[in-house]
NUZA-316477 format. One record per residue: residue number from 1; residue in three letters; chain; z, x, y of N, C-alpha, C, CB in turn. Coordinates in steps of 0.02 Angstrom, whole numbers, plus 50000, padded with zeros to 5 digits. Glycine has a CB too. Layout:
residues N
   k   r c    nz    nx    ny   caz   cax   cay    cz    cx    cy   cbz   cbx   cby
 NUM Ala A     Z     X     Y     Z     X     Y     Z     X     Y     Z     X     Y
...
This chain:
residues 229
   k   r c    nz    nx    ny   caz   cax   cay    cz    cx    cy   cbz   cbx   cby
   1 Unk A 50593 51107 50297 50524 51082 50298 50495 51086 50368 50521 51011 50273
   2 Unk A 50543 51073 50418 50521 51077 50492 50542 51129 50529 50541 51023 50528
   3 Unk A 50584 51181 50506 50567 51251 50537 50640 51224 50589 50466 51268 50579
   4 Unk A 50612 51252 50646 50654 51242 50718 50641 51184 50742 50640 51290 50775
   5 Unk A 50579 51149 50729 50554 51062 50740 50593 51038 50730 50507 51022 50705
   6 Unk A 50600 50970 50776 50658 50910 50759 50632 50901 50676 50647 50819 50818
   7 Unk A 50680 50852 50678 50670 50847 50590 50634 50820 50573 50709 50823 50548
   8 Unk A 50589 50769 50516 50563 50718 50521 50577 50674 50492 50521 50720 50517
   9 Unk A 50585 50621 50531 50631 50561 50498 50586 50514 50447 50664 50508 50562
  10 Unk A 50631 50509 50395 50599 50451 50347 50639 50409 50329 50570 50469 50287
  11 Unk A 50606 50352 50317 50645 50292 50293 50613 50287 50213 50628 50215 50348
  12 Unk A 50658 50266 50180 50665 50237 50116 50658 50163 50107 50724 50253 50094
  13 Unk A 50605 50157 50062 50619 50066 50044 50598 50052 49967 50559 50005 50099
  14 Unk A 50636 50057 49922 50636 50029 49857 50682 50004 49811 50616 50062 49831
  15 Unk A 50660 49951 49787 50741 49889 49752 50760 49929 49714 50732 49804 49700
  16 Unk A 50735 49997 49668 50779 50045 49633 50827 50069 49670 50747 50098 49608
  17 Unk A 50899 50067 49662 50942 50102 49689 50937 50178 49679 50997 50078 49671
  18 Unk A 50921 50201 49589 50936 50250 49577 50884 50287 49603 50952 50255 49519
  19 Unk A 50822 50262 49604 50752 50306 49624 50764 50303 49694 50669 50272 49601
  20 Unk A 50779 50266 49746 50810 50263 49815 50864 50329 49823 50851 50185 49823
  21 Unk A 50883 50341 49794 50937 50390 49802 50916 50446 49766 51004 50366 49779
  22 Unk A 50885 50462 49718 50847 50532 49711 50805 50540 49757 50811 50544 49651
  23 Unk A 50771 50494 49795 50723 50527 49838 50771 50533 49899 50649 50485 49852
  24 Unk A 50795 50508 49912 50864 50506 49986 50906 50593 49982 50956 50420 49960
  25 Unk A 50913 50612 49907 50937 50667 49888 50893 50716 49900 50957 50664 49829
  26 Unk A 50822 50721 49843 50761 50770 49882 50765 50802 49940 50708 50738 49899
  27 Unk A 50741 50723 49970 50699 50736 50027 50785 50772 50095 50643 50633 50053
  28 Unk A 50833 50762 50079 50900 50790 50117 50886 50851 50106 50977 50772 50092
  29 Unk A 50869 50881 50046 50894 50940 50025 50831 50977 50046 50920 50945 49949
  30 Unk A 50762 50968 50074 50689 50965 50101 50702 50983 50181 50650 50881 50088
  31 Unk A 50766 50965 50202 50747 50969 50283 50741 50890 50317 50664 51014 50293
  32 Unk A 50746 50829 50264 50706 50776 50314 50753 50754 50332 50656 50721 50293
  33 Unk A 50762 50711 50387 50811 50656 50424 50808 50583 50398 50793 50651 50502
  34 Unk A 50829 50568 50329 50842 50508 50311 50861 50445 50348 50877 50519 50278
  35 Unk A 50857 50441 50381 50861 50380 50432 50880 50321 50406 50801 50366 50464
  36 Unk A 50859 50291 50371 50881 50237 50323 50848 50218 50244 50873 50178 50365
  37 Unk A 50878 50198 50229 50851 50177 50160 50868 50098 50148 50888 50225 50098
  38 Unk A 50827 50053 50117 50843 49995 50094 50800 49954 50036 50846 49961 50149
  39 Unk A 50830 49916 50011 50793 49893 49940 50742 49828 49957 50859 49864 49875
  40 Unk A 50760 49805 50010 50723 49739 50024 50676 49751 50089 50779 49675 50038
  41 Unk A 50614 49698 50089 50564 49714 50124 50591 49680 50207 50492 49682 50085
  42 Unk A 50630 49615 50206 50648 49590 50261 50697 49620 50300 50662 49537 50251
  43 Unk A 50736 49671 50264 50789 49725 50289 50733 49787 50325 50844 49761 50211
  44 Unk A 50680 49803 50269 50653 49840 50296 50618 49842 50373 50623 49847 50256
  45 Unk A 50602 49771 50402 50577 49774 50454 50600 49780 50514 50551 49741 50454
  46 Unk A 50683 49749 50484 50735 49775 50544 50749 49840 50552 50799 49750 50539
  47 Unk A 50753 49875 50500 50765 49956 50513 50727 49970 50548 50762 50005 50464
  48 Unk A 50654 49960 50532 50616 50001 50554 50591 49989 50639 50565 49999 50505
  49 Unk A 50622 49901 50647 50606 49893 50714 50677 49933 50768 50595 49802 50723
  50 Unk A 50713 49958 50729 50762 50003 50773 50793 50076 50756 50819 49963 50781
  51 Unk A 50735 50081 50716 50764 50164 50694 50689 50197 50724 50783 50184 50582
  52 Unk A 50689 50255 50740 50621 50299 50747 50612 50327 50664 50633 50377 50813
  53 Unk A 50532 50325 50668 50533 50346 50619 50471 50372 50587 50560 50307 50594
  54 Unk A 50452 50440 50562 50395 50454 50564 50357 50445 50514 50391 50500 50581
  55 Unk A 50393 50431 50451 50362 50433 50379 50393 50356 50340 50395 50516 50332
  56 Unk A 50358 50325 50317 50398 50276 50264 50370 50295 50199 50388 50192 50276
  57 Unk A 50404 50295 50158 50387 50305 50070 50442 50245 50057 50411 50403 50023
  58 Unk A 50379 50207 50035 50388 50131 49994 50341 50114 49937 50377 50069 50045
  59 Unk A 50392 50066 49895 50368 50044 49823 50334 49994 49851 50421 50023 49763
  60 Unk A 50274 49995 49821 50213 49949 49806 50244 49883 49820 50180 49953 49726
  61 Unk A 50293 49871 49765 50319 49815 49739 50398 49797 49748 50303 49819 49673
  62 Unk A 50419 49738 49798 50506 49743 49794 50511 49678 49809 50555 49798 49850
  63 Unk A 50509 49632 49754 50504 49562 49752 50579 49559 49758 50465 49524 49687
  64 Unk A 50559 49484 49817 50649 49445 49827 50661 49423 49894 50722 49504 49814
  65 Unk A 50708 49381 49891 50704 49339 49934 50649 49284 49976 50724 49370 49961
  66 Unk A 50597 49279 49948 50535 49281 49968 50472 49309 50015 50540 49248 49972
  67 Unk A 50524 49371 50021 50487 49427 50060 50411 49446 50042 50528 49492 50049
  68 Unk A 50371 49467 50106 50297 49484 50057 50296 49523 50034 50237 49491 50075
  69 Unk A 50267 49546 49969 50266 49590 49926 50202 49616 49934 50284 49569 49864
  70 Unk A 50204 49694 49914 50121 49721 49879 50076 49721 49942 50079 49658 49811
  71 Unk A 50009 49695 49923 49970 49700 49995 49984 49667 50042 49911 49688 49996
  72 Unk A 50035 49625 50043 50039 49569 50093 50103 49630 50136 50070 49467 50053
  73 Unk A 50125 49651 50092 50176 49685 50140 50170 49747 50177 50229 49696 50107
  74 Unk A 50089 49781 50144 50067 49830 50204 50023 49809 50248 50039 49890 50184
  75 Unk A 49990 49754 50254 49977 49738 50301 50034 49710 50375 49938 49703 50274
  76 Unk A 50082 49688 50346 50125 49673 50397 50149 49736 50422 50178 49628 50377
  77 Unk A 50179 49772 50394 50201 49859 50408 50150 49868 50454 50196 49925 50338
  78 Unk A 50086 49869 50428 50034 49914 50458 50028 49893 50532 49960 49908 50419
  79 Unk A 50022 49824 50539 50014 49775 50596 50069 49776 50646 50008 49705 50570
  80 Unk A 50133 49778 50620 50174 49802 50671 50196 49871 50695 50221 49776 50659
  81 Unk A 50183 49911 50657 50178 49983 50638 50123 50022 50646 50189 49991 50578
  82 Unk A 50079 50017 50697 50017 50065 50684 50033 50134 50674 49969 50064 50742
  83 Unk A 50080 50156 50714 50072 50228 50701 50107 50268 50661 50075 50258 50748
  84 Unk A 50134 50230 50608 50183 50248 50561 50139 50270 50482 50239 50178 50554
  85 Unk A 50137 50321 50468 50112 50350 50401 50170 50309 50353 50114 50447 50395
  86 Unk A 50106 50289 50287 50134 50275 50240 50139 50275 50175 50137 50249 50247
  87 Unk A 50187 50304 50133 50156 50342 50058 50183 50279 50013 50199 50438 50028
  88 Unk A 50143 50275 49978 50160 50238 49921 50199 50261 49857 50106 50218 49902
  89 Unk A 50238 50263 49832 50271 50281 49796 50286 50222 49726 50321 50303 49838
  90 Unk A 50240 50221 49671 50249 50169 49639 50223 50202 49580 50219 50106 49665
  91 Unk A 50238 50152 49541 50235 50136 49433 50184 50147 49448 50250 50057 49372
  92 Unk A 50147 50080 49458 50090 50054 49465 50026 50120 49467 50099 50006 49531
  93 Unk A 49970 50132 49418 49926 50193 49431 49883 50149 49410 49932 50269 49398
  94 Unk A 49850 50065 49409 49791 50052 49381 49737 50082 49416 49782 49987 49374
  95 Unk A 49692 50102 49401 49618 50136 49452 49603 50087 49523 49525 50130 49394
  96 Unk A 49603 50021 49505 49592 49969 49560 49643 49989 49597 49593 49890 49542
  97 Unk A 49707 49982 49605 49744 49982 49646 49738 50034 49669 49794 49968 49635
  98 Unk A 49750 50072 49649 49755 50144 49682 49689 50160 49732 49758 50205 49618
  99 Unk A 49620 50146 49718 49580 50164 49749 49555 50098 49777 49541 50205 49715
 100 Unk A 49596 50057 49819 49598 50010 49844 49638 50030 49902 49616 49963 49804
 101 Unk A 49703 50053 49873 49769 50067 49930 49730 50142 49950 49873 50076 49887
 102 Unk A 49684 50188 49934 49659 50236 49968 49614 50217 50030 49628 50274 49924
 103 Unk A 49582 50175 49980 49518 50152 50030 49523 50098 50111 49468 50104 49972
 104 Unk A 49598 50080 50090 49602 50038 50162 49658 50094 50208 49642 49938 50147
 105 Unk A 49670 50137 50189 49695 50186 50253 49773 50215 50223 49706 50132 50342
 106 Unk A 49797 50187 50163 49889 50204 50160 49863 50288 50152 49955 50160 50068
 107 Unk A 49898 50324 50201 49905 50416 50208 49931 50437 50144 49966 50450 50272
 108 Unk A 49965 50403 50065 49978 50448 50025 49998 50401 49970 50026 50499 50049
 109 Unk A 49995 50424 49905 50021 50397 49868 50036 50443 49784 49980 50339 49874
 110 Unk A 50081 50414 49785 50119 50458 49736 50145 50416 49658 50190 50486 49782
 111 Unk A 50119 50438 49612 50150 50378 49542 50232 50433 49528 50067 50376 49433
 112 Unk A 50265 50366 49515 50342 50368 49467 50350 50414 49427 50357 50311 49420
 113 Unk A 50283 50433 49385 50261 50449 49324 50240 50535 49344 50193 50391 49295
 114 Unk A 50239 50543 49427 50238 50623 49426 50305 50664 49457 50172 50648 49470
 115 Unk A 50299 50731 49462 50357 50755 49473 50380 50725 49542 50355 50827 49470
 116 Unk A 50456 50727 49543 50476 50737 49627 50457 50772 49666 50529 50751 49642
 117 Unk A 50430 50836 49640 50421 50879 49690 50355 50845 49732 50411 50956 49659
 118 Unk A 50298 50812 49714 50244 50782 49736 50265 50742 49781 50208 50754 49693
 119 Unk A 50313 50715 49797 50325 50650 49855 50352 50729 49901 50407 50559 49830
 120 Unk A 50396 50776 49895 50398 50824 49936 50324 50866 49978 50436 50865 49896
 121 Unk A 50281 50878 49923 50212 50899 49944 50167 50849 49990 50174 50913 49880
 122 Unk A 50196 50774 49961 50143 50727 50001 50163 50731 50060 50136 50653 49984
 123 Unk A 50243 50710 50052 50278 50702 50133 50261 50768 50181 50374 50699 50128
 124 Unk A 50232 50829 50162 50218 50886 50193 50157 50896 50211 50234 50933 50162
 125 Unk A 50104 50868 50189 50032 50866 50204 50034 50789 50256 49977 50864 50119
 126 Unk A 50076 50745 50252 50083 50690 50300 50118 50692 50360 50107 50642 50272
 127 Unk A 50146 50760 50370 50178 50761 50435 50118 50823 50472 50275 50788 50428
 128 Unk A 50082 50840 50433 50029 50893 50479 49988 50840 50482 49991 50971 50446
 129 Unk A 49968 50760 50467 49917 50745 50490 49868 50725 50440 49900 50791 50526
 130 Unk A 49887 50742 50384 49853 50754 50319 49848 50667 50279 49908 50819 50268
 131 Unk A 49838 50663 50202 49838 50627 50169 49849 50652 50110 49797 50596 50178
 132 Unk A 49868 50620 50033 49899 50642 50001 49883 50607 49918 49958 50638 50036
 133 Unk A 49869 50624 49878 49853 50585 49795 49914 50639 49757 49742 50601 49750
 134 Unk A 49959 50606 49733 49968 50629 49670 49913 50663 49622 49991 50578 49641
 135 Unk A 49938 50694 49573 49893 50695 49484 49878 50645 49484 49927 50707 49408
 136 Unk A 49922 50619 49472 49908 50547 49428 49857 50491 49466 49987 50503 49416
 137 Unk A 49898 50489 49525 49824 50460 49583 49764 50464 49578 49817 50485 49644
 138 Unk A 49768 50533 49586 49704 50556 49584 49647 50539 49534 49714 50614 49582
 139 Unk A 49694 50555 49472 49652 50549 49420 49630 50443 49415 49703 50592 49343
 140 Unk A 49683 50431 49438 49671 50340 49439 49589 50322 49492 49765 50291 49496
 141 Unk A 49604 50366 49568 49552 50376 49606 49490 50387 49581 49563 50417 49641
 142 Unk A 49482 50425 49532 49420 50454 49504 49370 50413 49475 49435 50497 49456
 143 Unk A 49433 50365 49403 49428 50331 49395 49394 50263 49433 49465 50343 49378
 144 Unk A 49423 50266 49463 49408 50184 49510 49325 50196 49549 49489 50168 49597
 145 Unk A 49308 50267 49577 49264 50290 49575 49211 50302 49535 49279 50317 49588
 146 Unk A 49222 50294 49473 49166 50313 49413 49156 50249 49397 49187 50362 49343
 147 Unk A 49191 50194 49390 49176 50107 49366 49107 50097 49389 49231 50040 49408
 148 Unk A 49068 50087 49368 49002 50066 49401 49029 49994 49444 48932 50050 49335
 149 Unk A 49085 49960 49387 49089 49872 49401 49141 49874 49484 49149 49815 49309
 150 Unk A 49166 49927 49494 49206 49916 49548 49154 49977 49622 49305 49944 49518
 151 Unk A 49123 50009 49598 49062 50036 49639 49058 49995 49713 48987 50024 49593
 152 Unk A 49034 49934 49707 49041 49896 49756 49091 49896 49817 49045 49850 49729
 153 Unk A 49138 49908 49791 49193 49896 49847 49191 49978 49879 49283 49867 49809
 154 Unk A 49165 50018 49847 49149 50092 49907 49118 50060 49961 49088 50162 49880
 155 Unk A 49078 50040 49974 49045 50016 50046 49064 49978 50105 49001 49983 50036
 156 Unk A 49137 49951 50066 49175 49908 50125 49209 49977 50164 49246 49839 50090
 157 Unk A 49233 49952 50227 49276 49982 50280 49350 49965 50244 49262 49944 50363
 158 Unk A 49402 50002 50291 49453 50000 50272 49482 49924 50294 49483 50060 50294
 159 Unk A 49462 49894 50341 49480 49819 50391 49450 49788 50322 49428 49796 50487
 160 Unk A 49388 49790 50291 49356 49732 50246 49389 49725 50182 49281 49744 50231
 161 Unk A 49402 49807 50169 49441 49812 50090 49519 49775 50122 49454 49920 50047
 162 Unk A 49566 49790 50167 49611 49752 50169 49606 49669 50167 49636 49775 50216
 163 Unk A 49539 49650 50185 49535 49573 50189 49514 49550 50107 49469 49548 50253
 164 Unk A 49471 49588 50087 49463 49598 50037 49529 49577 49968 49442 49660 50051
 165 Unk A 49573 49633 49973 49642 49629 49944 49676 49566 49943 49684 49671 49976
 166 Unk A 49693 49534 50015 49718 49483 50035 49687 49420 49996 49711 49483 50105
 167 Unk A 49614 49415 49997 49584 49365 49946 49592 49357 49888 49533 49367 49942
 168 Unk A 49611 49428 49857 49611 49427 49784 49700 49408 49778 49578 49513 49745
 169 Unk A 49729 49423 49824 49814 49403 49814 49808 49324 49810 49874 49429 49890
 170 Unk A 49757 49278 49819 49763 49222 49861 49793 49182 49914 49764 49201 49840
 171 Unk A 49771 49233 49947 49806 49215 50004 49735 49173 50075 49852 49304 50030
 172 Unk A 49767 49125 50090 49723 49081 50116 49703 49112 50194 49758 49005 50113
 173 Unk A 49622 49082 50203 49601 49130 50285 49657 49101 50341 49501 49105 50324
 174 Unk A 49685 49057 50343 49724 49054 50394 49798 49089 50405 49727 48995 50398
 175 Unk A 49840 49116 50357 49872 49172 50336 49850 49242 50346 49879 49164 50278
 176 Unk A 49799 49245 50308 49751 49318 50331 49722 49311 50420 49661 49322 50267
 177 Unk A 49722 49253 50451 49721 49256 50499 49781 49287 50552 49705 49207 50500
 178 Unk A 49847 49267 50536 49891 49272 50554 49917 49347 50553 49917 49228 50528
 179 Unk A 49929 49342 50474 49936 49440 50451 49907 49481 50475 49917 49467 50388
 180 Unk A 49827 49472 50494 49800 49542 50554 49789 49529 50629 49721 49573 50534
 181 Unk A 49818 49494 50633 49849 49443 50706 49751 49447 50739 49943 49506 50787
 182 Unk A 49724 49406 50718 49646 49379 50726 49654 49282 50727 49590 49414 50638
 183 Unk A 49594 49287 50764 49586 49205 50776 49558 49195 50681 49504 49177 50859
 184 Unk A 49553 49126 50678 49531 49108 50591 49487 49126 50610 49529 49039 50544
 185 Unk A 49423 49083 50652 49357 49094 50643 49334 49160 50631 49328 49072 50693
 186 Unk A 49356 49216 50676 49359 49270 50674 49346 49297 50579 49427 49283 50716
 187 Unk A 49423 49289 50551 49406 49297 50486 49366 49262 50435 49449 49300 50465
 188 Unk A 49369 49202 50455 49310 49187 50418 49240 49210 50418 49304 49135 50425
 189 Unk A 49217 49227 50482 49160 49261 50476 49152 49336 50427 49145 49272 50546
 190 Unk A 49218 49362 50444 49233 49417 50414 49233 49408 50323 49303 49437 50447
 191 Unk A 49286 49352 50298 49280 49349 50254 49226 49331 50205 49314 49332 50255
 192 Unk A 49173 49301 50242 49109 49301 50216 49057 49343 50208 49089 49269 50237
 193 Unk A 49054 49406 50270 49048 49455 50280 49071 49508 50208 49079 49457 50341
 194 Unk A 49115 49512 50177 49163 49540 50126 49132 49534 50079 49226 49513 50115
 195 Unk A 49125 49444 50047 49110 49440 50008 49015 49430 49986 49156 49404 49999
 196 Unk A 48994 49437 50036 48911 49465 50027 48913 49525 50030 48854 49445 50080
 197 Unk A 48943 49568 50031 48928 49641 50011 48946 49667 49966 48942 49680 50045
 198 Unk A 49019 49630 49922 49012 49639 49852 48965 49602 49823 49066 49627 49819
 199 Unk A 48937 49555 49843 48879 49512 49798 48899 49447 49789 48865 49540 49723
 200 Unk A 48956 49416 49808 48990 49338 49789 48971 49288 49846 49082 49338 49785
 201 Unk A 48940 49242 49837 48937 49192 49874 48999 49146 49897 48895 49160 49842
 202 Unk A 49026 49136 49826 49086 49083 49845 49162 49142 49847 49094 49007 49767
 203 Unk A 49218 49108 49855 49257 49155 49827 49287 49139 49778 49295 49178 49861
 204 Unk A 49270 49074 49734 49288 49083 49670 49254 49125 49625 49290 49029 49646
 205 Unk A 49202 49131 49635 49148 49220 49604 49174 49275 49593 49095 49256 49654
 206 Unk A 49229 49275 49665 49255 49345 49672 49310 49369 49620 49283 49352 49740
 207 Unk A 49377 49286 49625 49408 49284 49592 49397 49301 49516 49423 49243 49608
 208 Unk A 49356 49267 49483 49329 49255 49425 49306 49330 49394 49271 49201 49435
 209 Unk A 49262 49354 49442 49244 49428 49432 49329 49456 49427 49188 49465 49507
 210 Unk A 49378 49472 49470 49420 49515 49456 49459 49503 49404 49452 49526 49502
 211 Unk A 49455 49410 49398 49510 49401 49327 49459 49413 49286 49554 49320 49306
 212 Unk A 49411 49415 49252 49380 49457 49214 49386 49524 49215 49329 49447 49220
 213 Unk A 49391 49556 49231 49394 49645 49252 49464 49656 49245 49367 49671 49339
 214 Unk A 49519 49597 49247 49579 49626 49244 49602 49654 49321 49575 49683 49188
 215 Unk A 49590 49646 49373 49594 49685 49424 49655 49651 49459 49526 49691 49465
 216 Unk A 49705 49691 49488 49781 49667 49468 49788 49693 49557 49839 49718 49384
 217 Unk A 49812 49660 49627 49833 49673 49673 49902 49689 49700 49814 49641 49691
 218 Unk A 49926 49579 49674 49986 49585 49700 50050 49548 49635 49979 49543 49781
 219 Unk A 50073 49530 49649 50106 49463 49594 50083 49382 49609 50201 49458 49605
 220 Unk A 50046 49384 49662 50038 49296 49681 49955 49299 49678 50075 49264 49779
 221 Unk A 49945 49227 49645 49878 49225 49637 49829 49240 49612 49863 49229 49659
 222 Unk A 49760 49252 49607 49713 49271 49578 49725 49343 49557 49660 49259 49616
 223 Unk A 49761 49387 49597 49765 49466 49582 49850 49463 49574 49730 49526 49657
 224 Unk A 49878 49424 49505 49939 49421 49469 49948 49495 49458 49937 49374 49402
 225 Unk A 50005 49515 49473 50054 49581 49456 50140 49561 49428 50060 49629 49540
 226 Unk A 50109 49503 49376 50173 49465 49332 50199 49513 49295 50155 49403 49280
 227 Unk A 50178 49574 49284 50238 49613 49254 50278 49669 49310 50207 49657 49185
 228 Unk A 50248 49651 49377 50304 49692 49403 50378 49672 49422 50280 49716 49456
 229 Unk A 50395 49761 49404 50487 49770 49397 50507 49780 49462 50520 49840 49348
């Protein structure tokens, strides 16, 4: 994949062992430098705070131990990690999510549900610099794009849709303070900011609107993801 180039190292992070290890297999047999792999998110931060590493492909979702899960856990990645590309690799293809996790900056994402060879193509358009949709993404993207009812959230920035996310996880402004390492006041202005440009005054509005709509983030809170495996 990298020619005479050093290699490019990726780390692995998903509680599937077996899907952990087909992609560990792939991506070996691809040229990449597997660097580590692990199933848990609190393991993950130690790897990554001592391995180099240019690519992570991680599941959405890897509940346990009380590690943060879902959006709470790319924002922490992201926050300690700026310059680390990151593909998503998950079940999960609802239209919201997907064109949620586009719209706040993750470089790629790939559903379960398409070939292997696509996490090879993504990981290859993400080391030139690139970004990356599956089929299946894509077609979820389109989707999430054509909703008139989710329309709204095109106009946020990638900083607002992440604050955005965080609200619908319920997760409280002084947490979301913490997670994008900002003073509260700071987010609160912000978070009010957010929610007048989708149209909500309060943020029980907001809530209410997504549990109506079904609009599914994380597993905690207003944006419940109770059936993830």
């Amino acid at each position: 994949m990298t020619g005479n180039r050093e290699k490019l190292k990726v780390v692995i992070a998903d509680d599937h062992p077996l899907v952990a290890f087909g992609l560990h297999k792939a991506l070996d047999e691809a040229g990449c430098d597997v660097v580590g792999t692990t199933h848990d998110v609190s393991d993950l931060m130690d790897l990554l705070a001592h391995r180099e590493c240019d690519i992570l492909i991680a599941d959405y979702s890897m509940p346990g131990r009380g590690s943060p899960d879902g959006w709470r856990f790319l924002s922490i990645v992201s926050r300690e990690f700026p310059d680390l590309r990151i593909l998503v690799y998950t079940e999960f293809h609802e239209p919201f999510l997907v064109g949620s996790l586009e719209q706040r900056g993750v470089a790629g994402i790939v559903s379960k549900s398409d070939e292997m060879s696509e996490v090879l193509t993504a990981v290859r358009e993400l080391e030139r610099g690139a970004s990356y949709l599956s089929p299946t993404a894509r077609a979820a993207l389109y989707q999430y794009r054509s909703n008139p009812e989710l329309q709204r959230f095109g106009m946020l920035t990638a900083r607002q849709m992440e604050i955005a996310g965080l609200m619908l996880c319920g997760i409280s402004g002084r947490e979301i303070a913490s997670l994008m390492q900002r003073r509260k006041s700071a987010i609160s202005s912000q978070s009010i900011k957010v929610r007048s440009l989708l149209g909500f005054d309060r943020l029980s509005e907001l809530h209410r609107f997504a549990s109506n709509l079904g609009l599914k983030l994380d597993r905690f809170g207003p944006g419940d993801l109770s059936h993830a495996a």
